[in-house]
C-alpha positions as CSV (number, residue, x, y, z in Angstrom):
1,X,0.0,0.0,0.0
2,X,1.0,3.6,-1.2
3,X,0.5,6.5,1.0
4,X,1.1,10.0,1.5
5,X,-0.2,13.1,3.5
6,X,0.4,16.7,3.5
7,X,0.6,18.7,6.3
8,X,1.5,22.9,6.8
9,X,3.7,24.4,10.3
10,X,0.8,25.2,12.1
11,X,0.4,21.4,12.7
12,X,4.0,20.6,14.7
13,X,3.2,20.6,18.6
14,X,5.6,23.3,20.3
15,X,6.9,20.0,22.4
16,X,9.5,18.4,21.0
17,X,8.6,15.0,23.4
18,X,7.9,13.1,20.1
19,X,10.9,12.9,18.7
20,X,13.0,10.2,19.1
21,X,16.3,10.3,21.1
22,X,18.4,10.4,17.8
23,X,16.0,12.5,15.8
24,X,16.2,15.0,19.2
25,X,20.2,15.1,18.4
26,X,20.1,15.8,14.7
27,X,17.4,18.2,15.3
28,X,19.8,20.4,17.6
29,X,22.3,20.5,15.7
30,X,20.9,22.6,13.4
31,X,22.1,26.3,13.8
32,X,19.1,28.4,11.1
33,X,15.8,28.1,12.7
34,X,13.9,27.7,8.9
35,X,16.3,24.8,8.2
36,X,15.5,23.2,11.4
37,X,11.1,24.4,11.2
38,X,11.3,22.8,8.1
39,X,13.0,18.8,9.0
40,X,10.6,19.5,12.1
41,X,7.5,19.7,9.4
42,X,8.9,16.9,7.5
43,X,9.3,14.4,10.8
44,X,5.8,15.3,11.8
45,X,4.3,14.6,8.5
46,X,6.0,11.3,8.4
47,X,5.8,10.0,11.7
48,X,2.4,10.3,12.1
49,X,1.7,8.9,8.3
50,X,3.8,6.0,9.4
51,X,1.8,5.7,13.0
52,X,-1.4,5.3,11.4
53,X,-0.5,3.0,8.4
54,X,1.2,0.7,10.4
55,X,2.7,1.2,14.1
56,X,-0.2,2.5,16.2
57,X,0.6,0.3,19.2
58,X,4.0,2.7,19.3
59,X,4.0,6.4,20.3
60,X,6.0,8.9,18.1
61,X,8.9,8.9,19.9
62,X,9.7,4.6,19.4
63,X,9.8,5.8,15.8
64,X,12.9,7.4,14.3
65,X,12.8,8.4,11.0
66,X,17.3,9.2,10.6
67,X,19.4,9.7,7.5
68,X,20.9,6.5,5.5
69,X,22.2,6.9,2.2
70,X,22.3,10.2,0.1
71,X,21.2,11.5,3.4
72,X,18.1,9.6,2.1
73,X,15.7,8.6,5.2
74,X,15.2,5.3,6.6
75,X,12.7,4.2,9.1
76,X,13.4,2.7,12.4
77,X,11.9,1.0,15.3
78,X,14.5,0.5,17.9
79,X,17.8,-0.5,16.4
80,X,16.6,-1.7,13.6
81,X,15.3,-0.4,10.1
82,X,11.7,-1.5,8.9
83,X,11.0,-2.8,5.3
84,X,8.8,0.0,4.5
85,X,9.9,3.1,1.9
86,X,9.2,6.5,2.9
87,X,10.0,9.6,1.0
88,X,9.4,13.5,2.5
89,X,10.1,17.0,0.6
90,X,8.9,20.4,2.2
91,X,8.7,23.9,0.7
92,X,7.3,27.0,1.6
93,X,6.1,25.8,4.9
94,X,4.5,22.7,3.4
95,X,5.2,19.3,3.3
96,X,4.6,16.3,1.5
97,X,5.4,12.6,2.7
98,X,4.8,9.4,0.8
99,X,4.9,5.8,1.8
100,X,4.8,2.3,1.1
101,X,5.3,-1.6,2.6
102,X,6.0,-2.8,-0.8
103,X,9.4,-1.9,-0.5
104,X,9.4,-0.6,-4.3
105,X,11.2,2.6,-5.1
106,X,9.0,5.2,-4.0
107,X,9.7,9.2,-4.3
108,X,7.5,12.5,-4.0
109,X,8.5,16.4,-4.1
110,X,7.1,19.3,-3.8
111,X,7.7,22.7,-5.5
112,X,7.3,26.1,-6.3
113,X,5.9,27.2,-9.4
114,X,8.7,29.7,-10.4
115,X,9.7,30.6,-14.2
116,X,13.6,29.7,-14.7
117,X,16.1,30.3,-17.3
118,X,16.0,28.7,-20.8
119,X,19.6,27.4,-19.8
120,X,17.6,25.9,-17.3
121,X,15.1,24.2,-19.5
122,X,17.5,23.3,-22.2
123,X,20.1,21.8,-19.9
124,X,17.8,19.6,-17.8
125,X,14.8,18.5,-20.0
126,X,14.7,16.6,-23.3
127,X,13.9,17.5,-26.5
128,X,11.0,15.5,-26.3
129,X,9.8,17.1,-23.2
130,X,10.3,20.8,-24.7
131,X,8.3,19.9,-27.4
132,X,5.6,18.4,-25.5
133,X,5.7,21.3,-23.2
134,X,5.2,23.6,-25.9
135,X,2.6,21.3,-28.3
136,X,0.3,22.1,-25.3
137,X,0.8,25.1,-24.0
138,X,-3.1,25.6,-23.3
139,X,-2.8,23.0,-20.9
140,X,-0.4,24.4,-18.6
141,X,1.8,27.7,-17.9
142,X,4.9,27.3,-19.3
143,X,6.1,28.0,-15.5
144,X,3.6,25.4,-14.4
145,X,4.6,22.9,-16.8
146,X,8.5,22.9,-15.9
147,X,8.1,23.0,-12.5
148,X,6.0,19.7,-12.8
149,X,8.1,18.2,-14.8
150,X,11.1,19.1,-12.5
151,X,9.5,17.6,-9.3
152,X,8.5,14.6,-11.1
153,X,12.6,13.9,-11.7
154,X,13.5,15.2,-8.4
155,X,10.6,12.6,-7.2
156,X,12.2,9.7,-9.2
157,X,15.7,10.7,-8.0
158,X,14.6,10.7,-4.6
159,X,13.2,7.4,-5.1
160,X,16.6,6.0,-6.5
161,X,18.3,7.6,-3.6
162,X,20.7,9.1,-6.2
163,X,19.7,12.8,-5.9
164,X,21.8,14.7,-8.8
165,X,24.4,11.7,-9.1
166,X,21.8,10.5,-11.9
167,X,21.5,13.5,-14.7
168,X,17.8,14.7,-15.0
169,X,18.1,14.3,-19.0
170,X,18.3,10.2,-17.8
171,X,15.0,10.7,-17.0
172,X,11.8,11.8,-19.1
173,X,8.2,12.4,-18.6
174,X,6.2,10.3,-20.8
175,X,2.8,11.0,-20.3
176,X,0.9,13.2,-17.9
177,X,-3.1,13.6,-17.7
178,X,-5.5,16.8,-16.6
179,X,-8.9,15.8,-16.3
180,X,-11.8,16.5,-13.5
181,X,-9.9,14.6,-10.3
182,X,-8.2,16.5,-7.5
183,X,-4.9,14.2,-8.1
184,X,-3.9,12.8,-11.7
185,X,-1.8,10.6,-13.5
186,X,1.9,11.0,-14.6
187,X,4.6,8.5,-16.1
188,X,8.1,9.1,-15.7
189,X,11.0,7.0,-17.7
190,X,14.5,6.3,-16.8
191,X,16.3,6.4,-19.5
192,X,19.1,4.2,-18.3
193,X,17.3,1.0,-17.5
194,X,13.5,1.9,-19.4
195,X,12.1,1.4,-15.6
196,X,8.9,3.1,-15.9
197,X,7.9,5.5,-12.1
198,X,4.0,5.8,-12.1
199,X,2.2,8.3,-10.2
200,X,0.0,11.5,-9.6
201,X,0.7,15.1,-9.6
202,X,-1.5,18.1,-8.5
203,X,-1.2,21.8,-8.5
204,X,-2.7,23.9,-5.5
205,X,-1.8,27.5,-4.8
206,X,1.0,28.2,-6.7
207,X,2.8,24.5,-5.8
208,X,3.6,21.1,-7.4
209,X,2.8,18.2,-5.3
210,X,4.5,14.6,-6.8
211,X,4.2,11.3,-5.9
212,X,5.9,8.2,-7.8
213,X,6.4,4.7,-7.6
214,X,8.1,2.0,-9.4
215,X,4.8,-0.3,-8.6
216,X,2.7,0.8,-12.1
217,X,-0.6,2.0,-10.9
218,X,0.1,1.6,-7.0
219,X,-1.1,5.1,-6.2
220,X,-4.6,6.3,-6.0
221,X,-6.4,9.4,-7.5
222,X,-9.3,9.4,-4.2
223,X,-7.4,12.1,-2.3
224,X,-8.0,15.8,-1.6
């Protein structure tokens, strides 16, 4: 099962009495207060997706959610890391967190719309993509457009654990729908291997949301 929630600052609890003790020394160390706000948003987010998925006999601080690879995070209970796959991003004082107990490659992100550079656009998206960005321009902003198409490469790099180590023009958006649903599909290829990451997107208030998973079809249009 697939996952994911979305939660703003107002939500974290002024305590800090459900963090784990190693999430409580990480989140000290961080010296800019928006820096640490913003791995405090994440936590929350996941740690309470986790809870009600699948540990609700355990209280917030039994779960630790630390860094692994890529600085990539793992879930643990105890000393020891669970099977499941979790993913967080946060922006603007949102977050997004997605999950699974598959243990398929699973990534989300979350974005900004901003308009960048065409250096921007011509060094990190395909041909392809520029064309099909520009066949339907009605559909989409052009900032819109390139800021989905950028989370959705960020999402599969984060679900890779390879973050910029794997060159976003390894990776192209093959399809994406619009239709009447809240949530809808997108289908991202790596280029390397021609492993196919399937998934939704949605645009609210000026943000991309992304959620991706190498399990075709795993993840659900029914949410808000």
């Amino acid at each position: 099962m697939i996952d994911f929630a979305v939660n703003d600052q107002r939500e974290v609890p002024g305590s800090l009495d459900w963090l784990h003790p190693s999430e409580r020394q990480l989140c000290d160390a961080f010296k800019f207060k928006k820096r640490k706000n913003d791995w405090l948003l994440g936590r929350w987010t996941a740690k309470n997706l986790v809870q009600k998925n699948w540990f609700k006999q355990y209280d917030l601080s039994e779960i630790a959610i630390l860094p692994g690879e890529n600085r990539a995070p793992f879930l643990y209970l105890g000393e020891q890391t669970t099977f499941q796959q979790i993913s967080i991003s946060h922006s603007q004082g949102i977050a997004l967190c997605a999950t699974n107990d598959s243990g398929s490659y699973l990534g989300c992100d979350l974005e900004r719309i901003e308009k960048r550079s065409k250096h921007f656009y011509e060094a990190y998206f395909t041909q392809k993509e520029r064309k099909q960005i520009s066949d339907d321009a009605e559909f989409l902003t052009e900032a819109e457009f390139y800021s989905l198409y950028w989370s959705a490469k960020e999402s599969v790099m984060k679900a890779l654990r390879m973050g910029l180590s794997l060159h976003p023009l390894k990776l192209e958006v093959v399809k994406i729908e619009k239709g009447p649903a809240k949530w809808n599909k997108i289908l991202v290829s790596n280029l390397v291997d021609l492993q196919i990451f399937s998934g939704i997107w949605k645009i609210k208030d000026e943000m991309v949301y992304v959620v991706l998973s190498a399990e075709l079809e795993a993840v659900h249009l029914n949410r808000e």
